[in-house]
N, C-alpha and C positions, 0 to 999 in steps of 0.2 A: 504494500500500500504506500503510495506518496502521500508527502505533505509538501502543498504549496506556501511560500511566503509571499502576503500584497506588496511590492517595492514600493506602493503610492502612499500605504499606511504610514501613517506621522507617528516618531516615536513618543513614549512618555514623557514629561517635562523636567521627570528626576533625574532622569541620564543625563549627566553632562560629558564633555571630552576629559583628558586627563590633565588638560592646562586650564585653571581660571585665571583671572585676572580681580586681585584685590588692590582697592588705592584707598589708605589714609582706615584702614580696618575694614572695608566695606566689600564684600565679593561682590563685585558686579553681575556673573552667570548668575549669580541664585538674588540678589536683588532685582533685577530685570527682568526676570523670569518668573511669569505662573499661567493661569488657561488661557489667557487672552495675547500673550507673544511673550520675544522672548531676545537673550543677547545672550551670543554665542562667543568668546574664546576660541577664533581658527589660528592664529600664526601671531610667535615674538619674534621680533627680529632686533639686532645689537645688544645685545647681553654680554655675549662672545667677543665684543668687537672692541680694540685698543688701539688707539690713536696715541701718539707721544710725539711731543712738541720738544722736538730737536734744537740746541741752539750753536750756530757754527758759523765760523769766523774766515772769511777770505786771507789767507796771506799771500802778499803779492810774491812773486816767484815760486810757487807752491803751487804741485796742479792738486785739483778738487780742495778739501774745505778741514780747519781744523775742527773737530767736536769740544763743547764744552761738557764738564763731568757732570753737570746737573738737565737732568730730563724730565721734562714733568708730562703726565695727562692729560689729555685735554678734555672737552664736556663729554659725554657720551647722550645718545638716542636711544630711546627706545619704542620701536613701531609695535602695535598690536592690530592685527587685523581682525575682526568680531564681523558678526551677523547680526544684524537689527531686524526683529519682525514684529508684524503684529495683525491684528484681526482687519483693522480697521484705518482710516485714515485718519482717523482723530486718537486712537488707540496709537499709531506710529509716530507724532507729533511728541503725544504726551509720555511716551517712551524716550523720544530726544531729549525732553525737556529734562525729564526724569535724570537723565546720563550726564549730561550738561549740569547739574547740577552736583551730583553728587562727585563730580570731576573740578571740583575749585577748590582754591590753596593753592600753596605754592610750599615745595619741599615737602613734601606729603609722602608715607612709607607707599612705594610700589612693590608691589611680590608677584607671587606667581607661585601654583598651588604646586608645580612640579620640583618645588627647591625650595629652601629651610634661610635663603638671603632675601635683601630688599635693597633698596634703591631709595635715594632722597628724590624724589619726582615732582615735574610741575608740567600739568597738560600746556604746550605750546597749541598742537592744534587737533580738532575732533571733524577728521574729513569726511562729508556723506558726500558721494554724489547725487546727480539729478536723482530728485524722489520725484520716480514715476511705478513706484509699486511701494507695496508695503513689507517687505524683507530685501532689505540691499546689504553688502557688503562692505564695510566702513573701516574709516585708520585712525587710530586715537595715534599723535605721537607726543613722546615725552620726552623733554630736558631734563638729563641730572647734571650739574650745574656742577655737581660731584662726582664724578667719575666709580666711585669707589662701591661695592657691594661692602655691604653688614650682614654679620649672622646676629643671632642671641646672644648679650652678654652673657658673662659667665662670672659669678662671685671666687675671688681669692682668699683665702684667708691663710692666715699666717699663725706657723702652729710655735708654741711656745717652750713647751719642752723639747729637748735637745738631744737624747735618743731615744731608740725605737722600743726600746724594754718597758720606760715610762709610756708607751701607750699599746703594748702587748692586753690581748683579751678584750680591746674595745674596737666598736665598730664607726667608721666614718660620721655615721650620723650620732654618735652618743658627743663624738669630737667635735664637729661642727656645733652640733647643740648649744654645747659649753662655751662657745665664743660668740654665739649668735644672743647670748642672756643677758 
């Protein structure tokens, strides 16, 4: 016996891809999203991507350039390309609006569900083209003005006894305890 699957069938609205797109604490796939349409998470682009601003010096009689020892980073982008839908044409508006909004600030945490860093981000620009349907294909891009990915800080402490005999038969968390009171 076969089983046919409908390829027109729309899937659930639970499903999302394995990449979202969260700015400033907010998931935009699941705040954008419920029966009535919906913002999809298709492609990051420049995460990967490093630029370094070389500084170097002509000396005359010298062919090509001296290097100076300091290089710095320059801003980095980052493109997301998403899907905007919706049921209706006032439904797709207030979906813009909706995105548009919750896309302001400047230096704001950008992430992405598929990595444990972030980004200091500020939307430069939210491209839709011509709206002549109600799900187009759109590009948020962002400025970090910072180049640098962040993970989660991580707390230090500093232990005070001086060998390991003085903390034999205790476990990390009884140690941290004790410094954290």
């Amino acid at each position: 016996m076969y089983k046919f699957v409908d390829l027109n069938e729309r899937g659930t609205y639970g499903s999302f891809l394995s990449i979202q797109t969260i700015f400033n604490d907010i998931n935009l796939d699941q705040q954008l999203t419920d029966e009535t349409g919906s913002f999809m998470t298709l492609t990051v682009a420049g995460r990967g991507n490093v630029k370094q601003n070389i500084k170097t010096t002509q000396v005359p009689g010298v062919d090509g350039a001296l290097e100076t020892d300091k290089t710095t980073y320059d801003m980095r982008e980052i493109t997301v390309k998403y899907k905007l839908s919706a049921n209706s044409n006032e439904g797709f508006r207030s979906r813009v609006n909706r995105l548009n909004s919750l896309l302001r600030g400047s230096k704001r945490q950008l992430r992405f569900t598929d990595e444990d860093k972030f980004y200091y981000a500020t939307l430069s620009e939210n491209n839709i083209p011509k709206e002549d349907k109600n799900e187009l294909v759109c590009e948020l891009t962002f400025l970090c003005s910072n180049p640098y990915k962040y993970g989660q800080s991580h707390k230090t402490i500093a232990l005070k006894k001086y060998t390991w005999e003085e903390y034999a038969g205790q476990t990390w968390r009884n140690i941290i305890g004790s410094y954290n009171a």
